[in-house]
C-alpha positions in Angstrom: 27.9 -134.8 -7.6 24.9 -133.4 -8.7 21.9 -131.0 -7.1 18.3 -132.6 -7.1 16.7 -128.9 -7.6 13.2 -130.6 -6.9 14.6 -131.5 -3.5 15.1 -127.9 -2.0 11.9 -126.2 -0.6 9.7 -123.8 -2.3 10.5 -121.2 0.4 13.7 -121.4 -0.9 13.0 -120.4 -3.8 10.6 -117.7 -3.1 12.7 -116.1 -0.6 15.4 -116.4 -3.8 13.1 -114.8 -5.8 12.5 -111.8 -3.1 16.3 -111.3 -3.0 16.6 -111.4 -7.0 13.6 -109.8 -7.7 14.5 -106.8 -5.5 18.0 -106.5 -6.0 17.5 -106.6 -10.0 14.1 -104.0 -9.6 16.3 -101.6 -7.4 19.1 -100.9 -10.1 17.1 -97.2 -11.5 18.4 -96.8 -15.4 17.1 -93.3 -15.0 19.7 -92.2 -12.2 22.3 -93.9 -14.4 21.4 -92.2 -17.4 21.3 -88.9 -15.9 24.4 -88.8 -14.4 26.4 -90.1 -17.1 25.0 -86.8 -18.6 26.1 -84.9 -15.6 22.2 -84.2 -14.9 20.9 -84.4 -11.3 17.3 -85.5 -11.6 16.4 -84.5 -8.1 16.8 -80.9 -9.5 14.8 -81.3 -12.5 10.8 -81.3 -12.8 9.3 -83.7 -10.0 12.7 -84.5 -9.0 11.5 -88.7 -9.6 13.9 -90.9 -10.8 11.8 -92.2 -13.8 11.6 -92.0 -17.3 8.8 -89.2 -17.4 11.4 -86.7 -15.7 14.0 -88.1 -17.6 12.0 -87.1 -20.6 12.3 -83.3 -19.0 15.5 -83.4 -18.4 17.2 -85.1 -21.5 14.8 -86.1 -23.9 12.1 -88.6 -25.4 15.1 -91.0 -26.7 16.0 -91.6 -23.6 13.8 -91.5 -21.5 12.2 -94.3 -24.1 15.5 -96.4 -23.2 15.2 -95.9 -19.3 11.4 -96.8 -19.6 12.2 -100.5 -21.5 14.8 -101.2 -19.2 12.4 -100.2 -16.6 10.0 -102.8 -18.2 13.1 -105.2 -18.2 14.0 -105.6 -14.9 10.6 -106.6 -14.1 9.6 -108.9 -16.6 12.8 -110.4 -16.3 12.3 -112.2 -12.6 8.8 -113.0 -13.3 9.4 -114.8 -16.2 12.4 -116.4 -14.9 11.4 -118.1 -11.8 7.7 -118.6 -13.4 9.2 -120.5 -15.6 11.5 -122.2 -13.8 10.4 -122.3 -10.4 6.6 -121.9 -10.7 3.8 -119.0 -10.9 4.0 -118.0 -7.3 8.1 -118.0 -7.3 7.5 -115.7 -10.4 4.9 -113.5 -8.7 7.0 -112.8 -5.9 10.0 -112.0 -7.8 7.6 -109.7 -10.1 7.0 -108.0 -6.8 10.0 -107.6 -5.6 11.6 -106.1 -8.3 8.7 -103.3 -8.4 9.1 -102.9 -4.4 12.6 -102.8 -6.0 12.4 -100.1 -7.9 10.3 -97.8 -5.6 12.3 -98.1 -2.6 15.8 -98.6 -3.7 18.8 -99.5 -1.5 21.1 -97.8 -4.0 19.7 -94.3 -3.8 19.2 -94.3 0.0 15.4 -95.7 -0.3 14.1 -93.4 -2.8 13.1 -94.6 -6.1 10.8 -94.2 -9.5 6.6 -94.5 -9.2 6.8 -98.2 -10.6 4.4 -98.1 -13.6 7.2 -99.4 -16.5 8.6 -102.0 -14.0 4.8 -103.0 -12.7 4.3 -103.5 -16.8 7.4 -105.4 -17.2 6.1 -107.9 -13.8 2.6 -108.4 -15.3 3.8 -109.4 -19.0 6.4 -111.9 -17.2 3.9 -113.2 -15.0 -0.2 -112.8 -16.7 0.4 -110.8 -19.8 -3.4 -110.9 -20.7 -3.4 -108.0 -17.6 -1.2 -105.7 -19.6 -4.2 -105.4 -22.5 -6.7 -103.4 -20.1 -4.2 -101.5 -17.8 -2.2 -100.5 -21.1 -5.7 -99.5 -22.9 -6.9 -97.8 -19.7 -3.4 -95.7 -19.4 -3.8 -94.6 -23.1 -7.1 -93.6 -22.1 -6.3 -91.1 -19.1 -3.1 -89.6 -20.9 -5.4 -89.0 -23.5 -8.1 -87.6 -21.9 -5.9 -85.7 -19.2 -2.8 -85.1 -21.0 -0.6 -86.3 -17.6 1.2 -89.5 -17.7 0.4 -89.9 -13.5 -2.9 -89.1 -14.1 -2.7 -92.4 -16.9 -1.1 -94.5 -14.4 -3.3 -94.1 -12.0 -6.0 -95.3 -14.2 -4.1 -98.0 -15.4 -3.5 -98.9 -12.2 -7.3 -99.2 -10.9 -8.0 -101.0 -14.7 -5.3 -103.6 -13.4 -7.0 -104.0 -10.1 -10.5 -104.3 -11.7 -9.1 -107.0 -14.5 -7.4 -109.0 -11.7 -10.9 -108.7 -9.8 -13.1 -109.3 -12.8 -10.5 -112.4 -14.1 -10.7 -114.1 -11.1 -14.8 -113.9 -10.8 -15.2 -114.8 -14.7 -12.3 -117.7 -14.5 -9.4 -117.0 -17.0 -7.5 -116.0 -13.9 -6.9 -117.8 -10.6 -7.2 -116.1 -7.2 -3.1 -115.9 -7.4 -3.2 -114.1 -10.1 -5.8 -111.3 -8.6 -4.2 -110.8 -5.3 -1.0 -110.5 -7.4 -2.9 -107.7 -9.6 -4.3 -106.3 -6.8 -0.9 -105.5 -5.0 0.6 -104.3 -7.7 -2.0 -102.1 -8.3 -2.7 -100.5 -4.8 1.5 -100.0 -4.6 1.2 -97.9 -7.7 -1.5 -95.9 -6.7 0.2 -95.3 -3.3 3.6 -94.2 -5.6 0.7 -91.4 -7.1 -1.1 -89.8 -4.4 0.1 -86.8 -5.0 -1.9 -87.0 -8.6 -5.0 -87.9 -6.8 -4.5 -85.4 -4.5 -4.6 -82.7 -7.2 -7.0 -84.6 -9.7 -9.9 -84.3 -6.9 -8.8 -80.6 -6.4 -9.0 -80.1 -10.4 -5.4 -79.0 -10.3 
C-alpha cells in the first residue's frame, strides 16, 4: 500500500514544516561547543549563545564552525520543504527554525540573535536576498567595527530588498512578507545595539 503524498493537505505540511523547522533551528551548536570545552557561555562576554561570543570565548575556528552550522539548520528546512512541498511550506519551516534558534526549548527559551540561521533560511528559500543583507552587514562591521551593529544593518537591507523586490517584480509578495519577518525578528534579537548606537555608545 502506498501514500498518495498529493492527497494530504497543505496544512499538513506547513504545520510539519513549523515542527521541523523549529525543532531542527532550536538545537544551538554554540552551547554544544562550549560545553564540550567545559566553557559556560553565559559567563563569558554578552553571555549569547552565538558564534560572536563563542569567538570570545574559544576562538575564531570555532566560532567559524558554530556559525555554518548556524547557517545549516536554517537553510536546511527551507530548502527541503521548498523543494518538496512548495515555497510557502519552505518559508515556514525557514521561520521556524530561526524562531527556533532564538527561543530554544533546550536551553529553557533562551537562545542566539538569529543572524547565521536568518542567512541559512533566506539562501534555502530566495538566495538573491542574501546579496544585499550580506553586502549591507559587511558594510556596518566595517564602518562600526561591531558585528550587532552589522546585523542590524543587514537586517533593515533585508527588509528594504524584500520591499523593493516585491515593487520592482523579481520577488512575489511571499517572498517580502517572508523578508520582512525575518528581518523585524532580528532587529528585535538587537535592541540592545540600537539602544546604544542612538546613545553613541
Amino acid at each position: 500500500m502506498t501514500i498518495d503524498l498529493t492527497a494530504i493537505p497543505s496544512v499538513v505540511w506547513w504545520l510539519l514544516a513549523v515542527v521541523v523547522g523549529y525543532l531542527l533551528g532550536a538545537i544551538n551548536p554554540a552551547a554544544l561547543v562550549s560545553r564540550a570545552f567545559g566553557v559556560d557561555l553565559q559567563s563569558v562576554g554578552s553571555g549569547n549563545p552565538g558564534a560572536t561570543n563563542v569567538a570570545r570565548a574559544l576562538g575564531p575556528r570555532w566560532a567559524v564552525l558554530v556559525g555554518f552550522l548556524d547557517i545549516l539548520k536554517g537553510f536546511i528546512p527551507a530548502a527541503a520543504f521548498g523543494i518538496l512541498v512548495g515555497q510557502t511550506a519552505g518559508q515556514i519551516a525557514g521561520l521556524a527554525a530561526v524562531v527556533g534558534h532564538i527561543t530554544s526549548p533546550y536551553l529553557r527559551g533562551r537562545g542566539g540573535k538569529g543572524v547565521a540561521t536568518t542567512l541559512g533560511a533566506i539562501l534555502g528559500v530566495q538566495p538573491l536576498l542574501a546579496i544585499p543583507v550580506l553586502a549591507a552587514f559587511g558594510i556596518g562591521v566595517a564602518i562600526w567595527h561591531r558585528v550587532g551593529i552589522g546585523a542590524v544593518v543587514g537586517a533593515l537591507a533585508l527588509i528594504a530588498a524584500g520591499v523593493i523586490g516585491w515593487a520592482t517584480g523579481w520577488t512575489d509578495t511571499a517572498d517580502m512578507w517572508f523578508a520582512i519577518v525575518l528581518g523585524v525578528l532580528v532587529l528585535s534579537r538587537h535592541a540592545g545595539n540600537i539602544r546604544r548606537a542612538l546613545r553613541g555608545g
